[in-house]
C-alpha positions in Angstrom: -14.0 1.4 -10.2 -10.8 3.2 -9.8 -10.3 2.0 -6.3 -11.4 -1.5 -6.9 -9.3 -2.2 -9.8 -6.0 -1.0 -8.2 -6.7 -3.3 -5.5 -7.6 -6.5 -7.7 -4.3 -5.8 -9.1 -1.8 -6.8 -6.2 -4.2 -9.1 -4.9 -4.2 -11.3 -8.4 -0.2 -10.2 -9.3 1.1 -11.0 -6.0 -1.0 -13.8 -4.9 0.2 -15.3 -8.1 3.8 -14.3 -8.5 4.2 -14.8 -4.6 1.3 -15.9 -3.2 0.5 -13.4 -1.0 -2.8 -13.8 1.0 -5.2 -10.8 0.1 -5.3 -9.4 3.9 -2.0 -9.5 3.7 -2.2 -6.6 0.6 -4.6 -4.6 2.5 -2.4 -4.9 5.6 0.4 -3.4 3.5 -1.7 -0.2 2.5 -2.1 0.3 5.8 1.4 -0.2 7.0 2.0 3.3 5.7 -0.1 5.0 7.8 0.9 2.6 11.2 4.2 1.0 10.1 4.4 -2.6 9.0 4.6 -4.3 12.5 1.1 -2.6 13.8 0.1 -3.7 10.2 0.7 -7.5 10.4 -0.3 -7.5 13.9 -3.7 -6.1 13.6 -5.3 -8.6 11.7 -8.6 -8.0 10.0 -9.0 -5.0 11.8 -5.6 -3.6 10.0 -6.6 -5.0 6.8 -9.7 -3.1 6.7 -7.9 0.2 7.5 -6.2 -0.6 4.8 -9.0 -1.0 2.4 -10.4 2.4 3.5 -7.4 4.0 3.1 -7.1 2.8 -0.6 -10.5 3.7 -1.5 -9.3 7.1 -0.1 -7.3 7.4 -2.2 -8.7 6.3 -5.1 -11.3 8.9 -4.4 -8.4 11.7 -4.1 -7.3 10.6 -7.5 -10.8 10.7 -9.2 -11.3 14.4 -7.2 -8.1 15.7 -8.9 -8.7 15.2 -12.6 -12.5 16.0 -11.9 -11.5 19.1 -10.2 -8.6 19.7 -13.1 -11.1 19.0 -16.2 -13.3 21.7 -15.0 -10.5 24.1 -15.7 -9.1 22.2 -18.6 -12.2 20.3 -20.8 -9.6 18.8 -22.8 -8.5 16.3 -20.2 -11.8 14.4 -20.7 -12.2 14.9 -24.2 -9.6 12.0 -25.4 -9.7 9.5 -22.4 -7.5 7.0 -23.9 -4.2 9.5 -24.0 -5.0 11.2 -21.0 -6.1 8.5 -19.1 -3.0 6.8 -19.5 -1.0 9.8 -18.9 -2.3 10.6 -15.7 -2.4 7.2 -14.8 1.4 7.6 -15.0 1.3 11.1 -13.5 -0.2 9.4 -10.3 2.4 6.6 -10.2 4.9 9.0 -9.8 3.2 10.7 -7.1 2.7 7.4 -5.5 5.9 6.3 -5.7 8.3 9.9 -5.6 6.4 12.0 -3.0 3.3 9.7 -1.3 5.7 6.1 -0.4 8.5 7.9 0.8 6.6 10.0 2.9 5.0 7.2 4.6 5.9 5.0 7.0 7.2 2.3 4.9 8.7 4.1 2.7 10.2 3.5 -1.2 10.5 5.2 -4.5 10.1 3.8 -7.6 10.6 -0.4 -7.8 13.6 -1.6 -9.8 13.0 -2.6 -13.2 11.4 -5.8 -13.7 7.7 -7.6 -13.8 6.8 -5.6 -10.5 7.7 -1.9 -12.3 6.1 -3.1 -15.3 2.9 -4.1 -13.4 2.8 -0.8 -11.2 2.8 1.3 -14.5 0.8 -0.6 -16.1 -2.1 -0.8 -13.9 -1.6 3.2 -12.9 -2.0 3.8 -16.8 -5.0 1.3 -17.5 -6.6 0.3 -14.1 -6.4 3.7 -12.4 -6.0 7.4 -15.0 -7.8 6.0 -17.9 -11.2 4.9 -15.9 -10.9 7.9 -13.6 -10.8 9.7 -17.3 -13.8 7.9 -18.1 -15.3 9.0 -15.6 -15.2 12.5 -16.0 -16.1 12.5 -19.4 -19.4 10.3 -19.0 -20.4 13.0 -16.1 -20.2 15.5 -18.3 -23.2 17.2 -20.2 -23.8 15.2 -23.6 -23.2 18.4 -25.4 -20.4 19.7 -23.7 -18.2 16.3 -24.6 
């Protein structure tokens, strides 16, 4: 769900806003790991990378506050303050430490529709269901 919902989102906000084509967007994800020219150039074939390496990590997301509620219970137990927090917690890693690192680089957009968006969806569309997530794993009685 994670991974899927943080993809919709720059699918829908920037086919609409700019009308970028979808393949385009997963093209993108993978421009990080092969640059942007290897990107565009690679077709479907680059688009697909890029798919797998957002459901990645989506999953590396999801492992972390699974692997951190185990030693802190309290992170599942209100999903809808946590969530959101560690939704902004991983938009900061995205954007401070895991963009600037890669290939394409970046930090942090400039204030406007596309920040607003980013945090948004990192609050909403990515911590709070990976929050939900833990907590409906966990053992009815332990909630």
């Amino acid at each position: 769900a994670v991974g899927a919902l943080d993809l919709l989102d720059p699918i829908i906000f920037f086919g609409i806003r700019n009308g970028t084509p979808p393949i385009r967007i997963c093209q993108s994800i993978a421009a990080g790991l092969i640059g942007r020219d290897a990107a565009r150039a690679g077709g479907l074939s680059t688009a697909a990378l890029g798919v797998l390496l957002h459901f990645f990590i989506a999953t590396m997301v999801v492992t972390v506050i699974v692997l951190a509620s185990q030693k802190l219970p309290i992170l599942a137990k209100r999903p809808f303050i946590t969530g959101p927090l560690y939704g902004i917690a991983v938009f900061l890693t995205m954007y401070t430490v895991v963009l600037p690192l890669s290939k394409v680089g970046g930090g942090i957009p400039a204030w406007g529709p596309g920040l607003a968006n980013a945090v948004l969806i990192h609050m909403f569309g990515v911590g709070t269901p990976a929050v939900l997530a833990v907590r409906a794993s966990l053992r009815p009685n332990s909630r």
